[in-house]
N, C-alpha and C positions, 0 to 999 in steps of 0.2 A: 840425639833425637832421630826419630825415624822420621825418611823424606815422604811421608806417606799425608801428614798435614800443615797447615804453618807453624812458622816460627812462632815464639813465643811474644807478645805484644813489645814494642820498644819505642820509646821515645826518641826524635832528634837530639845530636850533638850540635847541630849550627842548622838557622834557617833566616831566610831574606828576601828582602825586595831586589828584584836584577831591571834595572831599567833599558826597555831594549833598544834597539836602533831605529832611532825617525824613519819616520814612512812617510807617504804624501800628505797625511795630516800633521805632521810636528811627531813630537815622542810621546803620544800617549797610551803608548801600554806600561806596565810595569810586572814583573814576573813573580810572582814565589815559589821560592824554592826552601827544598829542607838538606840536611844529609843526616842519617845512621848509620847504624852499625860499625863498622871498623873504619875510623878515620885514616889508615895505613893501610888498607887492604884493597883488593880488586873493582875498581869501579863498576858498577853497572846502574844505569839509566833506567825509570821507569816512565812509559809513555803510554798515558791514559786512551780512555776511549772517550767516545762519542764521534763526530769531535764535541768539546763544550762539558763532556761530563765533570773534570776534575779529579784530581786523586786524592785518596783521604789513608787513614791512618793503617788502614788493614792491607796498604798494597806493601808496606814496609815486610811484610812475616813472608812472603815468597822468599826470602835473600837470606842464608845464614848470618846473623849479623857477627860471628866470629871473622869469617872470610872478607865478609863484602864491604864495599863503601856503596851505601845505598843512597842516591841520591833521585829523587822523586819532584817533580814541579807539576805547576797549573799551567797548560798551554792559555793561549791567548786570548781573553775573553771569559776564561774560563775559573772555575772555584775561589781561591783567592787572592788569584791576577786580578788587575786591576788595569784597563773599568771592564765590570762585569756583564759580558751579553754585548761589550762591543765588535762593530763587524767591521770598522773601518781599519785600514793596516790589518786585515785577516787574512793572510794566503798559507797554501803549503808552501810555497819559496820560505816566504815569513817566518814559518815554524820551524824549517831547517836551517834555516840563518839563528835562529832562536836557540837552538841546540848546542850550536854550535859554540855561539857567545859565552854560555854557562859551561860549557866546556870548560873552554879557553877561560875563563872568570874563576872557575875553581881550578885550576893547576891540571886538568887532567889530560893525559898525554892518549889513549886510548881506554873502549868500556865496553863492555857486554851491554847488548840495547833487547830490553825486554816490552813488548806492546799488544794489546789484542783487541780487538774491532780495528775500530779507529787507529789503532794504538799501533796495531801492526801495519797499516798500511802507512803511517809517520814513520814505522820503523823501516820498512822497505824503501820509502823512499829516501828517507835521513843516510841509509848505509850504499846505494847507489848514488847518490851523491858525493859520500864523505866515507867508502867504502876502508880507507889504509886509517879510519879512525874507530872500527870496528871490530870488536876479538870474537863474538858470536854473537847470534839474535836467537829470542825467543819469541814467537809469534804464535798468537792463538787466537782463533775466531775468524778468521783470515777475510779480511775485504779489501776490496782493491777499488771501490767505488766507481766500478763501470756504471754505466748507463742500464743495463740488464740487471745491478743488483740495486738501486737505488728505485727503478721500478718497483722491484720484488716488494722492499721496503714498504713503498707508499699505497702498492696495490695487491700484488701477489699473495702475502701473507692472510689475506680473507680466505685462503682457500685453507687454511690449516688452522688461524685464530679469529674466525667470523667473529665471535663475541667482542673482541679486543679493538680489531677493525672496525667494527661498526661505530664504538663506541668513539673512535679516534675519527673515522671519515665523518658523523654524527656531528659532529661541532663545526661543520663548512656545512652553509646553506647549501640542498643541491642543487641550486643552480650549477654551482662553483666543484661540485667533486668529481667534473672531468680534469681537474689540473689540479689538484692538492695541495700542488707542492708550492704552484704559485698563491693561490690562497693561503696556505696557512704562512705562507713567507709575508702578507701584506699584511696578518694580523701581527706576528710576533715582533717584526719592526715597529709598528705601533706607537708613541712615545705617550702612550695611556695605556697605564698597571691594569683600566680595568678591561683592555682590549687586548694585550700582549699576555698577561700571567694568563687568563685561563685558559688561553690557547695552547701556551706553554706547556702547562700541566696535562691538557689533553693528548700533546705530542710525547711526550716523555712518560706517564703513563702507559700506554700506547707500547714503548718498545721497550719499558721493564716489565709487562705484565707476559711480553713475548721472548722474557730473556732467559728463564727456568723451564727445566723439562716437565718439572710439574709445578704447580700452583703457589709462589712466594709471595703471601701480602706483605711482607716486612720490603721486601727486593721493591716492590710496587709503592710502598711508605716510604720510601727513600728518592724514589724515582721522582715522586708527587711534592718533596720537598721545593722550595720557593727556587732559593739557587743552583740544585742540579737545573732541575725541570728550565731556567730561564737558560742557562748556558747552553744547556746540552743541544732545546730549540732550537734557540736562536744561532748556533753555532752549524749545526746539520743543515739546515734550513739553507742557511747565508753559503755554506760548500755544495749542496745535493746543486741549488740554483746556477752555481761557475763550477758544476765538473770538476769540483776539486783542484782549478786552478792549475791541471797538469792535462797535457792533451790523453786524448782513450788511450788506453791501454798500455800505459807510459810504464806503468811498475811489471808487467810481464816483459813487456817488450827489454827489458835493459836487465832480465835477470840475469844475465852473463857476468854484470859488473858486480857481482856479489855474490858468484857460484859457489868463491872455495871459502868462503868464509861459514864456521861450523853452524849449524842451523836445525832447531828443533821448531816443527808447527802442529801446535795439538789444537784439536778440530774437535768440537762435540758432533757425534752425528745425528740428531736431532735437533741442532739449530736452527732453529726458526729465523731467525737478525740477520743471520749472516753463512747463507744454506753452503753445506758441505761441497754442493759441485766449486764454488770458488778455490775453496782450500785443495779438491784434487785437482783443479787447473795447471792450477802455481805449482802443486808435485810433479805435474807429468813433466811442465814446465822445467822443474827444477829439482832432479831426481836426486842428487847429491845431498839433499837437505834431511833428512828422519821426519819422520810424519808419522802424526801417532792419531789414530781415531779413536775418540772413547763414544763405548757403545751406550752406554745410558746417560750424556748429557744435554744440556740444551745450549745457549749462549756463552751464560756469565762463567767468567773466574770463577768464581764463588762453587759452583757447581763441585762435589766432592769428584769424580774423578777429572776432570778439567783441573783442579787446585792441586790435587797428588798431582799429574804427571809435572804439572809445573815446576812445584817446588822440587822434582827427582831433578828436573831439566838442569837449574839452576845448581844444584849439588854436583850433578857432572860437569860443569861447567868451572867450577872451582878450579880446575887444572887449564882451560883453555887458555 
């Protein structure tokens, strides 16, 4: 197959519930996880975005499943973890303790960690943490959830998707659209569907209609779905509000502990979600790493040259 698009669709060998470790309310999360492609071969980790989005069936075709053991879950709160859209026992600590566990629960001794939005900054942080349990990372879309890019997020982006924007700040009375984030954080906690969901869908809408270079109603039908749209909220929302639970600028600051580990970061340069200067930060930051910019994308994976360089990423990676 040429690394030019995905693999070919493939269903899991083994998937499950991972019950994860008590927090300050008792054990109530529980994890699912899957694994394909080659149960004897190269582990690599797929870590979603948003946070809250969930991963689904199409992130498996990145990974030759000749080579790989593909192993893919729902973070916390998130798709079909359980309970879904909860915030309690939510941290980044949480989520890298969480990695860790299914690790160590499936027998694996080290993996390649592959993640973009969200995903990448899980992954940055999961590999300066747990750096001698990492073979390479692939990161794409690069966020580091400063303060400067979570603005951008709730306000900046009217300068580039008025339409989008408007229709997203539109659902907070204006009294309330000097502070966004704490508004729509008071509707989506909510314990009333009919106060929470359409708030949801307005936020989540909102950053799939901004996630293509050019116009995907299908991307935007998926976004607007019941349970992305509740997790993805309610999980952004519940991190953008604690700074991600990690003091500023914690994932630049400690790139050292993850210098020589191999590292590809492909950037669309038209992202809107998550603007290129991040991603040349972290380069200048972190020059040892390949960085590839593709000139015609926007946010999403999905994006044909964003999904080529990936799947090439991961093909050279086969030897790592």
């Amino acid at each position: 197959m040429a690394s030019k698009d995905l693999y070919p669709e493939i269903e899991p060998f083994d998937t499950g519930m991972l019950k994860l470790a008590k927090g300050e309310h008792g054990d109530l999360h529980q994890m699912y996880y899957e694994q394909s492609g080659n149960p004897k071969g190269k582990a690599v980790v797929f870590l979603h975005g948003g946070p809250g989005a969930g991963a689904n069936a199409t992130h498996r075709r990145f990974f030759d499943p000749s080579v790989y053991r593909i192993v893919i879950f729902d973070q916390r709160g998130s798709g079909r973890s359980r309970p879904l859209g909860e915030i309690r026992d939510n941290t980044t600590p949480l989520l890298i303790a969480d990695i860790e566990r299914l690790r160590q629960h499936l027998g694996i001794d080290t993996w390649v960690v592959f993640g973009g939005s969200w995903g990448s900054t899980l992954a940055i942080a999961y590999a300066e943490h747990h750096p001698d349990r990492v073979r390479a990372l692939a990161l794409r879309g690069i966020f580091l959830c400063r303060k400067s890019e979570i603005d951008w997020f709730l306000y900046g982006l009217k300068e580039l998707a008025p339409e989008a924007w408007r229709n997203f700040s539109g659902h907070i009375p204006e009294a309330e659209r000097g502070d966004l984030l704490t508004a729509y954080h008071k509707r989506l906690m909510h314990p009333d569907a009919a106060v929470h969901m359409p708030a949801a869908r307005a936020w989540s809408v909102y950053e799939g209609s901004c996630s293509t270079l050019l116009p995907s109603p299908e991307t935007v039908r998926a976004f607007a779905g019941d349970v992305l749209a509740l997790g993805l909220s309610r999980m952004e929302a519940h991190y953008f509000k604690n700074d991600i639970f990690l003091p500023e600028n914690f994932l630049l600051q400690n790139v050292d502990k993850i210098r020589k580990i191999p590292t590809v970061i492909v950037q669309g340069r038209y992202d809107l979600v998550c603007p290129i200067r991040t991603a040349d930060e972290l380069h200048q930051a972190w020059p040892e790493a390949t960085y590839q910019v593709i000139p015609d994308a926007g946010h999403s994976a999905m994006e044909p040259g964003i999904r080529a360089a990936l799947v090439a990423a991961m093909d050279r990676f086969k030897d790592a």
